[in-house]
N, C-alpha and C positions, 0 to 999 in steps of 0.2 A: 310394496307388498300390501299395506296397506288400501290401497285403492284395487291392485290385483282381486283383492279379497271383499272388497264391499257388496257387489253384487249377491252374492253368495251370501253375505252377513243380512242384507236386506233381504233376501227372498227366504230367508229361515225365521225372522223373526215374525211377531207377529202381527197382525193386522192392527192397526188405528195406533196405540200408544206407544205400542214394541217399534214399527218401524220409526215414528218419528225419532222415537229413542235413540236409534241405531243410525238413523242418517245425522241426527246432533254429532254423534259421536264419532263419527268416520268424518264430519269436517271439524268437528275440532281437532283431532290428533291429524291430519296430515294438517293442518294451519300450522300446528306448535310444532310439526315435524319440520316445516320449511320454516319457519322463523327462526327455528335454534340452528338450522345447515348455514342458512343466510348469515346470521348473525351470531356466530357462535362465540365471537371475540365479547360480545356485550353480555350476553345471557350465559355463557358459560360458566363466566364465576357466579353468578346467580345460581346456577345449578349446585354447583362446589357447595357453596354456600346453604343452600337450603332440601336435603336429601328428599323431603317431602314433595317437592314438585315429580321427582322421579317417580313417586310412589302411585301420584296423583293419575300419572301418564301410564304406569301399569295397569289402574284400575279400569281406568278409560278402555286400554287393551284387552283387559278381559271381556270387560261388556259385550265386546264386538265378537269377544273369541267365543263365547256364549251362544250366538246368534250365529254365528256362523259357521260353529263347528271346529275340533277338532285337525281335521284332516285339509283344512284352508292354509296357505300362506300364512294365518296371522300367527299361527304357532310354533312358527320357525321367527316370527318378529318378538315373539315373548321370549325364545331363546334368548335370544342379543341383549336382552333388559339386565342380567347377571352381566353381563359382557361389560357394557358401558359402566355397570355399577361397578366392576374390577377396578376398572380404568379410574373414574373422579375418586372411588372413596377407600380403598384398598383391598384389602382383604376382610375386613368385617361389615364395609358397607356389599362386597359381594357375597358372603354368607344369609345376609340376611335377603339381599333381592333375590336370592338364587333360590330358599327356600320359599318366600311368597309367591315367585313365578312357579316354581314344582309345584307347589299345591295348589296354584289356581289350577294348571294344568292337568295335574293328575286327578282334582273334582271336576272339571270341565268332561274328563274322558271317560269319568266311571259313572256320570249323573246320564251324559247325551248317548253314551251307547252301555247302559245298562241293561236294557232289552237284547243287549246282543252276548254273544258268548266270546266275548274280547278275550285273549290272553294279556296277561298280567305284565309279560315281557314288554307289550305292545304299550299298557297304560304309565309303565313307568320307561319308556323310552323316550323320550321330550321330557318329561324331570329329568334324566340324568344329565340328559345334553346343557340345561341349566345348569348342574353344579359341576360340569368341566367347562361350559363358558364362563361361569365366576371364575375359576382356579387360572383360568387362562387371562381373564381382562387382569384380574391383580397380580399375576406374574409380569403382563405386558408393562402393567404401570410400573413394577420394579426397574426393569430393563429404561424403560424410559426414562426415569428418575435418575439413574446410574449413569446415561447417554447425555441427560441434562448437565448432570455435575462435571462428567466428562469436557463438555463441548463448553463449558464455563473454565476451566481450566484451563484447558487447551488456548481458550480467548485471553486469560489473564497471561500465559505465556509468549503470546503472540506480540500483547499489549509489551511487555517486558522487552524482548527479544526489539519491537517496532524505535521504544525507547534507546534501547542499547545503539542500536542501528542508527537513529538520530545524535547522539551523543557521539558515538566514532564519526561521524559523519562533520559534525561542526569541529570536534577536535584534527579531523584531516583538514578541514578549511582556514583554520586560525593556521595550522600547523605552514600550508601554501603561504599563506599571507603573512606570516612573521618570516618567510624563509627568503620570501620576494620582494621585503620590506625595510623590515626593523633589522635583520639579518645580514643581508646585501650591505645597507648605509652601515651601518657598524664593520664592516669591513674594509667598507671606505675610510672610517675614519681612524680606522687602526694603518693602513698605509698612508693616508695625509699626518697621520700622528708618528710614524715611520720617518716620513721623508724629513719632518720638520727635523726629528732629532739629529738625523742624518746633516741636516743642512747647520743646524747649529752648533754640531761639534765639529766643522769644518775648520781647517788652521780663519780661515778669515771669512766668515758668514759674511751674506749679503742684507742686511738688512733689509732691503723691499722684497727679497725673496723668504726672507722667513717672515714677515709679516703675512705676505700673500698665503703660503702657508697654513697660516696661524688662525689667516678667515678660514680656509677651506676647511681647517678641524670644528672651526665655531661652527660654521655653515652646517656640516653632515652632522654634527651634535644634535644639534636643534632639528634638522630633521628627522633623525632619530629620536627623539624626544617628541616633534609630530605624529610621527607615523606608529609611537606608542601609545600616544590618547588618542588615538585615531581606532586602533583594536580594543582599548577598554572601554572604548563608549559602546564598539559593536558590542562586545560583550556585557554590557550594562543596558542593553538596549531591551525592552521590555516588549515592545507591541512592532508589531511587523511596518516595514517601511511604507510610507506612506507612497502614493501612486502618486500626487500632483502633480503636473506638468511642470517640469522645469525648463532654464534655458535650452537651446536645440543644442547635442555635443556634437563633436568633429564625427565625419564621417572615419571607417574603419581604417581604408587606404593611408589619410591623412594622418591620422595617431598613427600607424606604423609607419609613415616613411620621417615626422618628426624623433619617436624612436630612435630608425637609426641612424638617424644624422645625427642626436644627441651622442648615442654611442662611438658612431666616427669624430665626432668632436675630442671626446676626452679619453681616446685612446689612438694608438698610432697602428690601427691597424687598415687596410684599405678595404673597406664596406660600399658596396651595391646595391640600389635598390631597385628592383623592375617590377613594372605593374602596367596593365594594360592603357592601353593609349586609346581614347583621353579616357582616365578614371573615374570618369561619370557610366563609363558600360560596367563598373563593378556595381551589383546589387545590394543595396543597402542591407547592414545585419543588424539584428536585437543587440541591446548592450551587452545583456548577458556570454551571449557568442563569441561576441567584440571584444570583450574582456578575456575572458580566455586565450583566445587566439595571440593579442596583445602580452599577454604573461607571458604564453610558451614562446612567442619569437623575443622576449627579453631574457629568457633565462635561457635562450639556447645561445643569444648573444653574449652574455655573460659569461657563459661555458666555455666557447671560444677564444672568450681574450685572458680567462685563469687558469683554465687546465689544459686547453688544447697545444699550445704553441704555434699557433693559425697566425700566418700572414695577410690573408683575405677571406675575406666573407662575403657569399652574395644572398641576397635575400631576395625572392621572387613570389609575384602575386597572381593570381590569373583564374581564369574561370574554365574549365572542362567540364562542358554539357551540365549537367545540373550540378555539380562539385566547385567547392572552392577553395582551388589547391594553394597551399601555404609552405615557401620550402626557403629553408635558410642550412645552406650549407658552408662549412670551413675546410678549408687547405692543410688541416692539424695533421695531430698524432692518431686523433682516432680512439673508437673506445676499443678496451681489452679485449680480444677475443672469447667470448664466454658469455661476458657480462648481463647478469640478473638485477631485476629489480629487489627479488629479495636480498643479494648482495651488497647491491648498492644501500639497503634501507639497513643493512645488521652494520655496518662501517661508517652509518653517520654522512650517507650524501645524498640528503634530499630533492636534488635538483630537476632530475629523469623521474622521479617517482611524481612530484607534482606536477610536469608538464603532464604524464599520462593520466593524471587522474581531472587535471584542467579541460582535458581533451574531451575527455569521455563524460564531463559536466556537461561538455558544450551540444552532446551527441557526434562528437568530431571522430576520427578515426587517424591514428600516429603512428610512422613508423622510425625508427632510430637507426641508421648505422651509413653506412658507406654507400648506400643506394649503387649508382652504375657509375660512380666514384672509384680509381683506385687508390685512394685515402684519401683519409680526413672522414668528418662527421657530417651527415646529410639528415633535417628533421624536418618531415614529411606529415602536413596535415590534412586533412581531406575532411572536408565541410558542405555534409549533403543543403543545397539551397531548398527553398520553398517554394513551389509553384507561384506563379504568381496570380494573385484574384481574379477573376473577370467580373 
């Protein structure tokens, strides 16, 4: 508006000193007009901070409004001057610019057309529009004030809520890892600690069988006792795990087929294992995946040989188009018809609840039941792959 209006301002004022005046003034206020739009984050709190500068910038404005008249653009730009001053300084710093603007205004209009028979309506119509652009810029700045403290709050609850969220999150992880760890081995060694007593109140114990025994209780002790400062360290652990390269581990394949051999080893159940032939066309996965995946086919082995009453189990590995299908099914009893996870979680059987949440760690997709089975338990993983680079 500004520059709309300079023309006008120069061919009103006057010749020799008046215009050079007038052309000073029309580049300095659009200079400081683009340097404060530009830079408003550096010079704004300069503004806050010093009301005079505003004052300075009004004066400059009248100059021009002087020379130029009244009925130019620039008198709708001395409007705005309450406006901004609502805005930085509240309600008293727009009281006061709202009156310095009305009165430059209102002597600008009764000096430049005195000669004329102005009505009165007309000289104070641009002051009044001053003191509701004040009433308005210090209303805006309340609202925004309010919206600030708002949008603060709202951020500290987020922050809380992000925390809370973090917090259930590592407590569901310790919860997985104490259930598929320290949990499992202590169960073991409640039945190795079972069988011994069993074998020792027999009319005539064997002595090398209740010795063998007697390691198998030492054995799963101490490993329960590992795999317990194995979680207090993660949870003592302060700065995030280092990335270093370490030795190369077993492909995924590999850890699942020693798995279930281990499983078919120390139970008499008959265990399968298929996986594409030769096992170098399976695509290599992240650890993290890896590990997952590895959980849910041991705890769904688990499931089969304590609560199922499964005679065989197969376990199968394979790749479908970009998926990588992971299915370990038993010949059992099968789950209840019904069955919830909130169910299973208010009864105390963590088992289903952490494969589904291992799964969906992994971005994997689970499904639980009888599949195209007519009994037994079939757990069904599907593991979108990764394009591969070019």
């Amino acid at each position: 508006m500004i520059g709309v209006a300079a023309p006008a301002a120069l061919l009103h004022a006057a010749p020799g000193v008046g215009v050079r005046l007038v052309g000073v003034a029309v580049v300095v206020a659009v200079m400081v007009s683009y340097v404060l739009f530009r830079d408003w984050e550096r010079f704004g709190p300069l503004l806050l901070r010093h009301p005079a500068l505003l004052a300075a910038d009004t004066l400059i404005g009248s100059l021009l409004l002087v020379s130029a008249g009244p009925d130019t653009t620039l008198a709708y730009v001395g409007v705005c001057t309450p406006l901004l001053a609502g805005l930085l300084y509240s309600w008293r710093g727009a009281a006061c610019f709202a009156s310095l603007q009305a009165l430059i205004l209102f002597v600008v209009h009764l000096t430049l057309k005195a000669d004329r028979s102005a009505p009165v309506a007309e000289a104070l119509l641009l002051p009044g529009l001053c003191v509701v652009a004040g009433a308005l810029g210090s209303t805006l700045r309340g609202l925004m004030l309010r919206f600030g403290a708002a949008t603060e709050a709202l951020t500290a609850v987020r922050a809380r809520l992000a925390a809370a969220e973090a917090v259930s999150a590592e407590r569901a992880r310790l919860a997985r890892e104490m259930h598929d760890s320290v949990a499992k081995t202590l169960y073991g060694v409640a039945l190795a600690a079972d069988g011994l007593a069993a074998t020792a109140a027999a009319p005539a114990p064997d002595p090398a069988r209740i010795r063998e025994q007697a390691e198998l209780v030492s054995r799963s002790a101490r490993r329960a006792a590992t795999e317990s400062r194995e979680l207090l360290m993660d949870l003592r652990r302060e700065q995030p795990e280092r990335t270093t390269p370490s030795r190369p581990s077993k492909p995924f394949w590999s850890e699942l087929a020693d798995c279930v051999r281990d499983f078919a080893g120390r139970t008499t159940l008959h265990v399968t294992c298929a996986c594409p032939d030769p096992p170098a066309t399976l695509p290599p996965l992240p650890a993290a995946p890896a590990r997952a995946l590895l959980a849910v086919a041991t705890e769904a082995l688990e499931n089969a040989h304590r609560h199922a009453d499964a005679t065989r189990v197969d376990v199968r590995l394979r790749v479908d188009g970009t998926l990588l299908r992971l299915t370990i099914y038993d010949d059992g009893r099968g789950l209840p018809p019904g069955t919830t996870l909130e169910q299973l979680r208010t009864r105390g059987h963590f088992g289903l609840l952490g494969m589904v949440e291992r799964a969906a760690q992994a971005g994997a997709r689970i499904r639980i039941g009888r599949g195209t089975h007519p009994r037994g338990t079939e757990v069904r993983v599907e593991l979108p792959l990764r394009a591969p680079e070019s």
